[in-house]
KOLTI-320293 format. One record per atom (N, C-alpha, C, O, CB): x, y, z; residue in three letters; atom name. Coordinates in Angstrom, 3 decimals. Glycine has a CB too. Example, Ala and Ser with C-alpha at 12.3 -4.5 7.8 and 13.67 -1.06 7.14 Angstrom:
<drenvo u="13.190" v="-5.690" w="7.800" r="ALA" a="N"/>
<drenvo u="12.300" v="-4.500" w="7.800" r="ALA" a="CA"/>
<drenvo u="13.200" v="-3.300" w="7.800" r="ALA" a="C"/>
<drenvo u="14.236" v="-3.319" w="8.465" r="ALA" a="O"/>
<drenvo u="11.308" v="-4.473" w="9.046" r="ALA" a="CB"/>
<drenvo u="12.850" v="-2.250" w="7.080" r="SER" a="N"/>
<drenvo u="13.670" v="-1.060" w="7.140" r="SER" a="CA"/>
<drenvo u="12.900" v="0.030" w="7.870" r="SER" a="C"/>
<drenvo u="13.409" v="1.138" w="8.039" r="SER" a="O"/>
<drenvo u="14.084" v="-0.598" w="5.725" r="SER" a="CB"/>
***
This chain:
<drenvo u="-0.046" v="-3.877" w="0.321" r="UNK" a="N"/>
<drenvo u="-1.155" v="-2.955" w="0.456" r="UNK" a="CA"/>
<drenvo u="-2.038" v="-3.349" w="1.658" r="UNK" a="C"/>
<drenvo u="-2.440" v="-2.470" w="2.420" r="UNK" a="O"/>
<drenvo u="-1.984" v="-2.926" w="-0.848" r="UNK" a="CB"/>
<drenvo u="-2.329" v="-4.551" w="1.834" r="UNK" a="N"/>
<drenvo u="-3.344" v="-5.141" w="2.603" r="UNK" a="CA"/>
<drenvo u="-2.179" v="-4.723" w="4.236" r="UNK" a="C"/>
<drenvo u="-2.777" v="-4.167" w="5.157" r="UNK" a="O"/>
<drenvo u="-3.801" v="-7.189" w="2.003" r="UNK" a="CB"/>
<drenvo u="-0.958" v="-4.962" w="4.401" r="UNK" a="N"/>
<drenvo u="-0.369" v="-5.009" w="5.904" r="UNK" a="CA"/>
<drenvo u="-0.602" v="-3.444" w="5.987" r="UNK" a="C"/>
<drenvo u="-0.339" v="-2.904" w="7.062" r="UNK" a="O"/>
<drenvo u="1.464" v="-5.649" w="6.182" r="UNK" a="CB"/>
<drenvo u="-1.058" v="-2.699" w="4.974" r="UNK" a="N"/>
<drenvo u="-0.710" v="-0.971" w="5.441" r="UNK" a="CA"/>
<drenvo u="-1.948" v="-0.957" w="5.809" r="UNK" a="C"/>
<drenvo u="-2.476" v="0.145" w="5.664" r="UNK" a="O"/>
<drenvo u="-0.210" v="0.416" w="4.259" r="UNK" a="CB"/>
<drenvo u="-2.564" v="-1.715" w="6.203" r="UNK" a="N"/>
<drenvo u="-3.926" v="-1.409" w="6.128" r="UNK" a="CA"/>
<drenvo u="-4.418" v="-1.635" w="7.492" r="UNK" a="C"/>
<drenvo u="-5.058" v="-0.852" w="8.195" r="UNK" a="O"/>
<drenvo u="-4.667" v="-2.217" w="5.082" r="UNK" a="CB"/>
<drenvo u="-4.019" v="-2.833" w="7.760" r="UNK" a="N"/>
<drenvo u="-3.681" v="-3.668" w="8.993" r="UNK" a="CA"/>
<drenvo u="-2.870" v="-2.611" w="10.164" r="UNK" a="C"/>
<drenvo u="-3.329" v="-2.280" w="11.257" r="UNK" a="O"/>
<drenvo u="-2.599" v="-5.065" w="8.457" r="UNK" a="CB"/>
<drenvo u="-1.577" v="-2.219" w="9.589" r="UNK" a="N"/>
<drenvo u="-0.993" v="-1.445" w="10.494" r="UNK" a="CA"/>
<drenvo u="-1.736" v="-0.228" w="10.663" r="UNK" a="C"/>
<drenvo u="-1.567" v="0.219" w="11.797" r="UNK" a="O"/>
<drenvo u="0.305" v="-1.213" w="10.168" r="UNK" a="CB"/>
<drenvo u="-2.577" v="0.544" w="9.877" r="UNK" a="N"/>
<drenvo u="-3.588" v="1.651" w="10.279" r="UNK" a="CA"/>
<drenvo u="-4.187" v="0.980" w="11.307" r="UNK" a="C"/>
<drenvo u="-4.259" v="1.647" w="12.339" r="UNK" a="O"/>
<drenvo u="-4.658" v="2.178" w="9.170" r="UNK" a="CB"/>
<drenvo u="-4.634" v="-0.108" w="11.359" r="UNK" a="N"/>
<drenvo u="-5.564" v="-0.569" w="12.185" r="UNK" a="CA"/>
<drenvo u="-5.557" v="-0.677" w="13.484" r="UNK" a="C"/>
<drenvo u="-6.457" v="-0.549" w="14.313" r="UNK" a="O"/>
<drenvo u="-5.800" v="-1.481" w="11.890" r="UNK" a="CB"/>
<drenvo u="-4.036" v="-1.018" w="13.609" r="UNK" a="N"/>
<drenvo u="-3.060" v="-0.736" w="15.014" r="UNK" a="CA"/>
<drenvo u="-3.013" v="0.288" w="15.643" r="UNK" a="C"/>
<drenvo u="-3.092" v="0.238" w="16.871" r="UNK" a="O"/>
<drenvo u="-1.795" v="-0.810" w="14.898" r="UNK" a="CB"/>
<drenvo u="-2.886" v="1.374" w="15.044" r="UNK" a="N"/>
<drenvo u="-2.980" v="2.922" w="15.069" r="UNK" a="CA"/>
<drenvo u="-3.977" v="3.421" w="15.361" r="UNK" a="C"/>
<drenvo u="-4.132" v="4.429" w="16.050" r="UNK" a="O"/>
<drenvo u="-2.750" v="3.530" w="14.053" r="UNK" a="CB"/>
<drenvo u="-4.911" v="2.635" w="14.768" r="UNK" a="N"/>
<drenvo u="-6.739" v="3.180" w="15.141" r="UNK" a="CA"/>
<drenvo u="-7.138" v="2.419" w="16.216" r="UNK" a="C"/>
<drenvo u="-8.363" v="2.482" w="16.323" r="UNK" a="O"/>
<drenvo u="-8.067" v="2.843" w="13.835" r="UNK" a="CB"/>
<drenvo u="-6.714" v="1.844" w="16.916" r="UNK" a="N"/>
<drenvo u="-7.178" v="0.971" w="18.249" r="UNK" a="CA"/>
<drenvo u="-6.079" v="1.496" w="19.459" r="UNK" a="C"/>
<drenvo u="-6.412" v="1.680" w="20.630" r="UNK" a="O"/>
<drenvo u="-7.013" v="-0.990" w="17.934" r="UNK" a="CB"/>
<drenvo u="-4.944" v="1.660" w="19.013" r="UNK" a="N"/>
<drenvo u="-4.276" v="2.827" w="19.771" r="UNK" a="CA"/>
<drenvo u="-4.801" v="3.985" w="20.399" r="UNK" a="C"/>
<drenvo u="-4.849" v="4.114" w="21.622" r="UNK" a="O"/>
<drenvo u="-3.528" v="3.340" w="19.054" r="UNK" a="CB"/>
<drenvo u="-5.249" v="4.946" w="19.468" r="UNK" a="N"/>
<drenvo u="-5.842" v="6.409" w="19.566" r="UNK" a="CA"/>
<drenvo u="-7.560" v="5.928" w="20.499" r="UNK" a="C"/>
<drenvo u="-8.159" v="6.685" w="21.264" r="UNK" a="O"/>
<drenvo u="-6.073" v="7.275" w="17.486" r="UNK" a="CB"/>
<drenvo u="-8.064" v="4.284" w="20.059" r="UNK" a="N"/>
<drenvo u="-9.141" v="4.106" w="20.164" r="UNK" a="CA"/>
<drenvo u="-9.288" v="4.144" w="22.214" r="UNK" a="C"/>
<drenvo u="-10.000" v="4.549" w="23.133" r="UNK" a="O"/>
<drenvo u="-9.459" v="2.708" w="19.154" r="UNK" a="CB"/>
<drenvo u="-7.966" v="3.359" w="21.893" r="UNK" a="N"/>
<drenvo u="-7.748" v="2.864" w="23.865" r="UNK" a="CA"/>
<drenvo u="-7.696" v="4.098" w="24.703" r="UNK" a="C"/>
<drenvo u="-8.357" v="4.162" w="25.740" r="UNK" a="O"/>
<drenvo u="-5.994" v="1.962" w="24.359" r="UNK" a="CB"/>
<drenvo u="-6.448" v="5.716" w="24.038" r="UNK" a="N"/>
<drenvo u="-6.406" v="6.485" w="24.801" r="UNK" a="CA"/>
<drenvo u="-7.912" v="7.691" w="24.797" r="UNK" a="C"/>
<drenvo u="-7.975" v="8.698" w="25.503" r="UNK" a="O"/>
<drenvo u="-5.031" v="6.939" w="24.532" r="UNK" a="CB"/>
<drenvo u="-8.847" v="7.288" w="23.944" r="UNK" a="N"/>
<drenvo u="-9.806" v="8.168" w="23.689" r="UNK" a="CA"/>
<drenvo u="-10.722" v="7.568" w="24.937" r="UNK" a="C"/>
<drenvo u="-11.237" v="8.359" w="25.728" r="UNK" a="O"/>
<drenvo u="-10.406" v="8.158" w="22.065" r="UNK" a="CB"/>
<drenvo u="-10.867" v="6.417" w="25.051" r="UNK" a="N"/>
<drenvo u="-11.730" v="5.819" w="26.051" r="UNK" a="CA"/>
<drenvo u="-10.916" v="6.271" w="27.563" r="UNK" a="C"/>
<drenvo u="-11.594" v="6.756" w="28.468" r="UNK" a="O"/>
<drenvo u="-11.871" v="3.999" w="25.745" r="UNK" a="CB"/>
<drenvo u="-9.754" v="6.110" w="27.696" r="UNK" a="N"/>
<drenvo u="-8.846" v="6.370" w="28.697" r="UNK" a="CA"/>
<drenvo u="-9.095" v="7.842" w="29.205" r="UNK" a="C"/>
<drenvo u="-9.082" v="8.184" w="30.388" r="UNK" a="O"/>
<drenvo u="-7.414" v="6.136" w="28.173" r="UNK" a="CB"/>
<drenvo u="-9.346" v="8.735" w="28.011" r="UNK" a="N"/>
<drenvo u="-9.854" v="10.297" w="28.302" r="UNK" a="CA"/>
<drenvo u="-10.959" v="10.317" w="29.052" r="UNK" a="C"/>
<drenvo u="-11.075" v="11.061" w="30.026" r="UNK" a="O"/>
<drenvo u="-10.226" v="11.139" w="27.062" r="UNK" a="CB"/>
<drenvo u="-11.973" v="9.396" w="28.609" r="UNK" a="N"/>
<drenvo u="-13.119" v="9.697" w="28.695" r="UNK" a="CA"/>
<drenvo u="-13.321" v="8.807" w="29.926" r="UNK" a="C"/>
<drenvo u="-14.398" v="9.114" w="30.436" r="UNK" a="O"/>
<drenvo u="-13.921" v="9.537" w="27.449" r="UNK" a="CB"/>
<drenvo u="-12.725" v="7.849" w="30.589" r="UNK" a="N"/>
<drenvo u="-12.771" v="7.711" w="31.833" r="UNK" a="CA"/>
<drenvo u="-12.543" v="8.476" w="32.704" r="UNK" a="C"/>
<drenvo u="-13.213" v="8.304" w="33.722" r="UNK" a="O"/>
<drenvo u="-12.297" v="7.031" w="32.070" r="UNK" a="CB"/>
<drenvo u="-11.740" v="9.391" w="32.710" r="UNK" a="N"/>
<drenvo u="-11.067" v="10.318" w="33.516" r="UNK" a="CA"/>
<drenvo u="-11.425" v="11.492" w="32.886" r="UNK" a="C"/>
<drenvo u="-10.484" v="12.225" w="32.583" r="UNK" a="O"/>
<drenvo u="-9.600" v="10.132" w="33.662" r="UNK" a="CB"/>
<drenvo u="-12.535" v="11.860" w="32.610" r="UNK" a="N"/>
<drenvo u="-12.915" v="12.654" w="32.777" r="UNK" a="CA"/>
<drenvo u="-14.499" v="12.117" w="32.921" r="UNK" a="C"/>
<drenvo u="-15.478" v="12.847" w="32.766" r="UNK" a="O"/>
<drenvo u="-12.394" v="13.518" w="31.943" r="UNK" a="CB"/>
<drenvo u="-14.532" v="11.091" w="33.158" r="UNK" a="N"/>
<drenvo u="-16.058" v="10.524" w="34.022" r="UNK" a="CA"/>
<drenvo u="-17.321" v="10.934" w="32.973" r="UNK" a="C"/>
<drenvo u="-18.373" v="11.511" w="33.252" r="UNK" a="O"/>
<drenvo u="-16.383" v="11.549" w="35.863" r="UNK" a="CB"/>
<drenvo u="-16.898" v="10.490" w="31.818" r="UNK" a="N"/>
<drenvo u="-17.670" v="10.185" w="30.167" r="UNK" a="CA"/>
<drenvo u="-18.741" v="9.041" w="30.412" r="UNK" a="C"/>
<drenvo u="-19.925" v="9.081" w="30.077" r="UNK" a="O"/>
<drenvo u="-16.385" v="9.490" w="28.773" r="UNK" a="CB"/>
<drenvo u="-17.843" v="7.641" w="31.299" r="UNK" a="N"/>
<drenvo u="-18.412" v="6.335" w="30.811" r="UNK" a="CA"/>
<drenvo u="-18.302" v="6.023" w="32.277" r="UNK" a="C"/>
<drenvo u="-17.630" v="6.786" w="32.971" r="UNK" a="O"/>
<drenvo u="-17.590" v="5.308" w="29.553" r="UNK" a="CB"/>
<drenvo u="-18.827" v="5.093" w="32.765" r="UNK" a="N"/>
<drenvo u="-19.164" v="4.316" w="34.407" r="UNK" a="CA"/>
<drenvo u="-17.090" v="3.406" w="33.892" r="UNK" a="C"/>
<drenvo u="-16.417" v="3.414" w="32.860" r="UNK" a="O"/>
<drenvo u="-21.581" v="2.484" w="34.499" r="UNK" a="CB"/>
<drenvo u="-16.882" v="2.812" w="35.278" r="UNK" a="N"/>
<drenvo u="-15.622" v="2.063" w="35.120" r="UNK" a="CA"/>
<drenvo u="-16.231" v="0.999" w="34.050" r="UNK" a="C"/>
<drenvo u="-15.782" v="0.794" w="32.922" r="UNK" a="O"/>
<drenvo u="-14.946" v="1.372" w="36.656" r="UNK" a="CB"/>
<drenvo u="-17.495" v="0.287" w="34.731" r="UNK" a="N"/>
<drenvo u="-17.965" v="-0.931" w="34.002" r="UNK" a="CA"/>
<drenvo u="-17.506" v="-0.939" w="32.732" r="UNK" a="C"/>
<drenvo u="-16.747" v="-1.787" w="32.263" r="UNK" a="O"/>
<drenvo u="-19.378" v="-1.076" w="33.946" r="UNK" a="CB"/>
<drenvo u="-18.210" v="0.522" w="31.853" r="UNK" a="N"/>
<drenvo u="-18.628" v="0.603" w="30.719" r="UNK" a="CA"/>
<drenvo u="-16.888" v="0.251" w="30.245" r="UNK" a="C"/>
<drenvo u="-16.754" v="-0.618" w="29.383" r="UNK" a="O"/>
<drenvo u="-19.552" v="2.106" w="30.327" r="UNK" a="CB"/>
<drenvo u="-15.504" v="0.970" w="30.849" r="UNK" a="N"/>
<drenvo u="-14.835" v="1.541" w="30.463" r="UNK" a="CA"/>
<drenvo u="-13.305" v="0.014" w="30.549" r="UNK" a="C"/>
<drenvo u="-12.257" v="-0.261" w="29.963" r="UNK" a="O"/>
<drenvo u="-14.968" v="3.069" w="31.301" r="UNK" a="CB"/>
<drenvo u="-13.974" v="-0.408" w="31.424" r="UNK" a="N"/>
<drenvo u="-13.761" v="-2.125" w="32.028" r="UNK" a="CA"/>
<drenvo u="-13.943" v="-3.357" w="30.429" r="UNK" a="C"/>
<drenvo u="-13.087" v="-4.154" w="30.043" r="UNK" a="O"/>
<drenvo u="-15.574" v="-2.570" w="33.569" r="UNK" a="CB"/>
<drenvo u="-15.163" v="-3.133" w="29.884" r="UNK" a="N"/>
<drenvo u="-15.394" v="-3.775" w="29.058" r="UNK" a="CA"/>
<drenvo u="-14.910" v="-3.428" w="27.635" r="UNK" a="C"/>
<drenvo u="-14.607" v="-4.203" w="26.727" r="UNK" a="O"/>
<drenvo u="-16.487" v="-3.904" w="29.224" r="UNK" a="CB"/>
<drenvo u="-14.910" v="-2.111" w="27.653" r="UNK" a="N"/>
<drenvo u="-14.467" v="-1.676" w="26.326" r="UNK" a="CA"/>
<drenvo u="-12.979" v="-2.124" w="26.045" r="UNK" a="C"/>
<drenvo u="-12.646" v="-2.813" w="25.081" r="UNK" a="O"/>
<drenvo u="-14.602" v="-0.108" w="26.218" r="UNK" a="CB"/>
<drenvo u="-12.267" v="-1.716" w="26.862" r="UNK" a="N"/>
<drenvo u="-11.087" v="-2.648" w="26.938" r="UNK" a="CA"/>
<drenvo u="-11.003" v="-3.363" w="26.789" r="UNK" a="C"/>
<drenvo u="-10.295" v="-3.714" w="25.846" r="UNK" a="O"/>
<drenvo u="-10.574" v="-2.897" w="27.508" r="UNK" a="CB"/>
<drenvo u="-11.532" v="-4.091" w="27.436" r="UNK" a="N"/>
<drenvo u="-11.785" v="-6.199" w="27.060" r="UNK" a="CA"/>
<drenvo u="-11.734" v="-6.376" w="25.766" r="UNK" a="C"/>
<drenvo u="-10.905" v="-7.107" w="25.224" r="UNK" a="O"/>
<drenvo u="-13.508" v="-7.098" w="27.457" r="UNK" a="CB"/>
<drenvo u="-12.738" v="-5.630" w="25.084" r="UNK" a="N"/>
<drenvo u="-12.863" v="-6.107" w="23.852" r="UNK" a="CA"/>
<drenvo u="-11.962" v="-5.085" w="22.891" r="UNK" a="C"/>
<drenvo u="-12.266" v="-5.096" w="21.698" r="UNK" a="O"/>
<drenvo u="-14.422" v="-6.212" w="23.495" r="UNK" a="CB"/>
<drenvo u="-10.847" v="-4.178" w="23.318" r="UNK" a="N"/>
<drenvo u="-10.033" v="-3.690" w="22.402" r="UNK" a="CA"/>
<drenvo u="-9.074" v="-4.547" w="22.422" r="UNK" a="C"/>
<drenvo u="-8.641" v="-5.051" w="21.385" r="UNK" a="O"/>
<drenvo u="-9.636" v="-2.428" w="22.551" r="UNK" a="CB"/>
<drenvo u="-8.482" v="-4.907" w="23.953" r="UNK" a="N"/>
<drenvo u="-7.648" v="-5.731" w="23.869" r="UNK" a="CA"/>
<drenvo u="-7.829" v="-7.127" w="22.959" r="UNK" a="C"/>
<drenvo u="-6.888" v="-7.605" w="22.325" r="UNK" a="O"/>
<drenvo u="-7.447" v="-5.895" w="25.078" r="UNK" a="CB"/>
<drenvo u="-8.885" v="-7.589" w="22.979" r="UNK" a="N"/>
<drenvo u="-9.142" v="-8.704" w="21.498" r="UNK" a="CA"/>
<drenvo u="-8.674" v="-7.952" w="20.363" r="UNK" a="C"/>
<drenvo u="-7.585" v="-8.303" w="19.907" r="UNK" a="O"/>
<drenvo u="-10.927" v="-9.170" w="21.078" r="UNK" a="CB"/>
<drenvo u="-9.120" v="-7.234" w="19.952" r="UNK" a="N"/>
<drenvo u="-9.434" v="-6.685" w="18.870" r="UNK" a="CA"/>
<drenvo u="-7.871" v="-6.516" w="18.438" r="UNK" a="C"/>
<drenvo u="-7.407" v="-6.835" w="17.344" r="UNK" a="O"/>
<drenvo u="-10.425" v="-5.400" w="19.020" r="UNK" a="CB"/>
<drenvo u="-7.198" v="-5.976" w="19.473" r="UNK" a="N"/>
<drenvo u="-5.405" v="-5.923" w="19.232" r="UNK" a="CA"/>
<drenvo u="-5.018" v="-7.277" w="19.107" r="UNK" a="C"/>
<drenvo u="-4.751" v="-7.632" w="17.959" r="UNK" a="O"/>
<drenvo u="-4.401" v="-5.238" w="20.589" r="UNK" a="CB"/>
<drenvo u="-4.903" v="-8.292" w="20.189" r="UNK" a="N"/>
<drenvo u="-4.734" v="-9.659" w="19.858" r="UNK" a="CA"/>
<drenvo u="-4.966" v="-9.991" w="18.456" r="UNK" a="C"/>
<drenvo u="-3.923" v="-10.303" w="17.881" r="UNK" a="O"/>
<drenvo u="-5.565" v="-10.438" w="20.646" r="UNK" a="CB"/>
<drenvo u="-6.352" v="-10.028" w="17.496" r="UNK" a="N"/>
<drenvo u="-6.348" v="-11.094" w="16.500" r="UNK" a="CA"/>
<drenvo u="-5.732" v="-9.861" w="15.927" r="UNK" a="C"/>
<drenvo u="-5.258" v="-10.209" w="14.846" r="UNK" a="O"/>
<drenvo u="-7.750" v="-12.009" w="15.858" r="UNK" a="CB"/>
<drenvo u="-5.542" v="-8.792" w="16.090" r="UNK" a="N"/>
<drenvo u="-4.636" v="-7.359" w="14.553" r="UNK" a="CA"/>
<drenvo u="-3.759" v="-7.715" w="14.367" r="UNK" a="C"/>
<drenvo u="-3.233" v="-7.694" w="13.255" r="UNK" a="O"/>
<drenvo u="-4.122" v="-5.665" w="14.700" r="UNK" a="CB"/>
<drenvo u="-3.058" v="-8.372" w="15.808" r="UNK" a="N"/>
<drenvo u="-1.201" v="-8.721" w="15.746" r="UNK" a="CA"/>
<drenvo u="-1.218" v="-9.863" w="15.447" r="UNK" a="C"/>
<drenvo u="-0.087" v="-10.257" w="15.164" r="UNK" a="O"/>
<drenvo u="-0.156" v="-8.627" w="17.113" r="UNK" a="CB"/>
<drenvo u="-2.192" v="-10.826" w="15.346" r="UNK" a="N"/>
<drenvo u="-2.042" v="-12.163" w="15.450" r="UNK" a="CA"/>
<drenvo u="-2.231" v="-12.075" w="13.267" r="UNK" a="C"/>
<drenvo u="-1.634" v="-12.782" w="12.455" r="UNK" a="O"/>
<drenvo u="-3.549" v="-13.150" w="16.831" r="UNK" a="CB"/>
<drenvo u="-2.717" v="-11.544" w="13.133" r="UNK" a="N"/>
<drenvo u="-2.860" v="-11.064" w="11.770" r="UNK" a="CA"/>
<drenvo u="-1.981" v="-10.683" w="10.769" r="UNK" a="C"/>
<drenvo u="-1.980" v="-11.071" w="9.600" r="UNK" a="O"/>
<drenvo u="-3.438" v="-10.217" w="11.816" r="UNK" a="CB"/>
<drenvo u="-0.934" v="-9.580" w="11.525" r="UNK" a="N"/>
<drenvo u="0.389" v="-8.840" w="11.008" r="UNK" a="CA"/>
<drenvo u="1.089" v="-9.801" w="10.977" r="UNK" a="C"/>
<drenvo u="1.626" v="-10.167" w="9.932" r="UNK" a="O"/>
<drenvo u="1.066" v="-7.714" w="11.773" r="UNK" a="CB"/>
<drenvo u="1.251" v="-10.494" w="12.259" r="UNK" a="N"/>
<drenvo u="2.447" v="-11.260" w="11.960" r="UNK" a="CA"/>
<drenvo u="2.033" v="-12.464" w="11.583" r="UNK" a="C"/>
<drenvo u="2.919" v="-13.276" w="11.851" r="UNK" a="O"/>
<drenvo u="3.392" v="-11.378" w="13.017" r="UNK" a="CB"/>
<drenvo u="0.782" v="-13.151" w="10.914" r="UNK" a="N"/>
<drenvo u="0.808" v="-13.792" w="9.614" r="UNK" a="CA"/>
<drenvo u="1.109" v="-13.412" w="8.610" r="UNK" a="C"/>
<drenvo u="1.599" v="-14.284" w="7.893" r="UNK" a="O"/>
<drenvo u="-0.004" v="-14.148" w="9.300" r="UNK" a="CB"/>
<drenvo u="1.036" v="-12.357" w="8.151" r="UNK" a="N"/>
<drenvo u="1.827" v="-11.289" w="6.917" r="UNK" a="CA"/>
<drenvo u="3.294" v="-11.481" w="6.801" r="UNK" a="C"/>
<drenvo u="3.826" v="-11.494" w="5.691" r="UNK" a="O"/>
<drenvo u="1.692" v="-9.576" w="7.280" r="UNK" a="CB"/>
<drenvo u="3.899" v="-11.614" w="7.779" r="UNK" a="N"/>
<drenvo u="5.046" v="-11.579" w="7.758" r="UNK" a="CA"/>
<drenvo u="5.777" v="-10.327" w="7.725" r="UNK" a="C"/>
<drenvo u="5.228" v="-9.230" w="7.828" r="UNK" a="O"/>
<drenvo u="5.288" v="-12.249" w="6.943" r="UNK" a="CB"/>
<drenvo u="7.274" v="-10.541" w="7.550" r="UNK" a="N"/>
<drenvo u="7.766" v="-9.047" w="7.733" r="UNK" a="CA"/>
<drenvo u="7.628" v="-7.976" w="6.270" r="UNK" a="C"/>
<drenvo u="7.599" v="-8.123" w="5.048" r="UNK" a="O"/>
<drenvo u="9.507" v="-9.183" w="8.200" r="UNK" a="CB"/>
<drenvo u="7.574" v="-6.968" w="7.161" r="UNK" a="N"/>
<drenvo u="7.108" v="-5.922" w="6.099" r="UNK" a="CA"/>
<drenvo u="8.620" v="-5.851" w="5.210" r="UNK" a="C"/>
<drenvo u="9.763" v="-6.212" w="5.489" r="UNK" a="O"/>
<drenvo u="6.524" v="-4.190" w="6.917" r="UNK" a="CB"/>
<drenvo u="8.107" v="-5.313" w="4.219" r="UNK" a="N"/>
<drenvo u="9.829" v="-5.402" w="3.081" r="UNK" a="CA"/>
<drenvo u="9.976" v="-3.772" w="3.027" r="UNK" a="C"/>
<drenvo u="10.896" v="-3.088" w="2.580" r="UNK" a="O"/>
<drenvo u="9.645" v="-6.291" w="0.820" r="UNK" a="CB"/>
<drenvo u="9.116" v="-3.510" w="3.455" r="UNK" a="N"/>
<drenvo u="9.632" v="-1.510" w="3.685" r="UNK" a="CA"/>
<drenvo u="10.530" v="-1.521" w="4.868" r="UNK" a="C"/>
<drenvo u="11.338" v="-0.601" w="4.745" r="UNK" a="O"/>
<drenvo u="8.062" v="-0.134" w="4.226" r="UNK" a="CB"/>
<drenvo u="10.770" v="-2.396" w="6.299" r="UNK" a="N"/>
<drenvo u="11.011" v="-2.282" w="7.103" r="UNK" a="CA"/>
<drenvo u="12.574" v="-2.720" w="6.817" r="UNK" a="C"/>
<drenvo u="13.338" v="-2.505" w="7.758" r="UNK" a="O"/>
<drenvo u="10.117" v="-2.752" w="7.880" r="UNK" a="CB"/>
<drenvo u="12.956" v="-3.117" w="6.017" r="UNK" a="N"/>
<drenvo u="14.185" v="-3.337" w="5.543" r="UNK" a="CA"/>
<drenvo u="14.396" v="-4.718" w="6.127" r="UNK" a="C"/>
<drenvo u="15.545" v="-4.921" w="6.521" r="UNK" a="O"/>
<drenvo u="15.226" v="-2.239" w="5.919" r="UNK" a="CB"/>
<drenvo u="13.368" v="-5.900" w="6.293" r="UNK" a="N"/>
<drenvo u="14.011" v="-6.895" w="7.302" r="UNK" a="CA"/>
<drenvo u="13.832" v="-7.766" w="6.151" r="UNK" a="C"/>
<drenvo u="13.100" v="-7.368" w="5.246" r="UNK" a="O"/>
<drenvo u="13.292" v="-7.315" w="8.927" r="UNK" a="CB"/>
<drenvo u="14.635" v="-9.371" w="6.021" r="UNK" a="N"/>
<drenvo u="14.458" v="-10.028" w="4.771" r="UNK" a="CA"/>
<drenvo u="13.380" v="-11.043" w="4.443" r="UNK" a="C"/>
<drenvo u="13.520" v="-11.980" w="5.229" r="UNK" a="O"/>
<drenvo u="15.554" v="-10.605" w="4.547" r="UNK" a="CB"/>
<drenvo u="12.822" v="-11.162" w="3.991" r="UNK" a="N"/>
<drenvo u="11.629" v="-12.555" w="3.702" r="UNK" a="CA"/>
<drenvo u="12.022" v="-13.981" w="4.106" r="UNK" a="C"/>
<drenvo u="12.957" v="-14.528" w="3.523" r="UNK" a="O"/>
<drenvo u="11.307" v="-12.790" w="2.010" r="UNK" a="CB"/>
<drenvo u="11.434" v="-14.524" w="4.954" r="UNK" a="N"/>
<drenvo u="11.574" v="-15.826" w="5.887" r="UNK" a="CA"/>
<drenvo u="12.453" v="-16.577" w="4.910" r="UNK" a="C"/>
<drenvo u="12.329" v="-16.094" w="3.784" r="UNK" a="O"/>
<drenvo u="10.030" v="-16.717" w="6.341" r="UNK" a="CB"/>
<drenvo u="13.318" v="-17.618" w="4.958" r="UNK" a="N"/>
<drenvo u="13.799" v="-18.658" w="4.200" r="UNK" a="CA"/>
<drenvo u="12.732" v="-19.859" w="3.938" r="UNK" a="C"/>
<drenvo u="13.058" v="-20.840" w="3.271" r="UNK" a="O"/>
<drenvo u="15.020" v="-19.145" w="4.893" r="UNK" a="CB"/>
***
């Protein structure tokens, strides 16, 4: 329950990156603003994945549980 949750989370920082990406290009936010936000999505992806794959593999994904 908790990795489906996690993997939304992936998904929501996804949609999060190309929404900011819109809104650069279409001159929403200064580069600065649009410079930093990144910075800190890209963290935000780092500790998500660094997270998942403490979970280990998903057992929906059909792959087998570590030995």
């Amino acid at each position: 329950m908790f990795a489906a949750c996690v993997d939304r989370t992936l998904g929501a920082l996804s949609e999060i990156s190309y929404h900011l990406e819109m809104a650069r290009t279409l001159d929403l936010i200064s580069r600065a603003d649009h410079r930093e936000l990144e910075s800190l999505g890209g963290r935000a992806l780092f500790y998500v994945m660094k997270l998942a794959m403490s979970l280990g593999p998903d057992p929906a994904a059909g792959n087998p549980p570590p030995s």
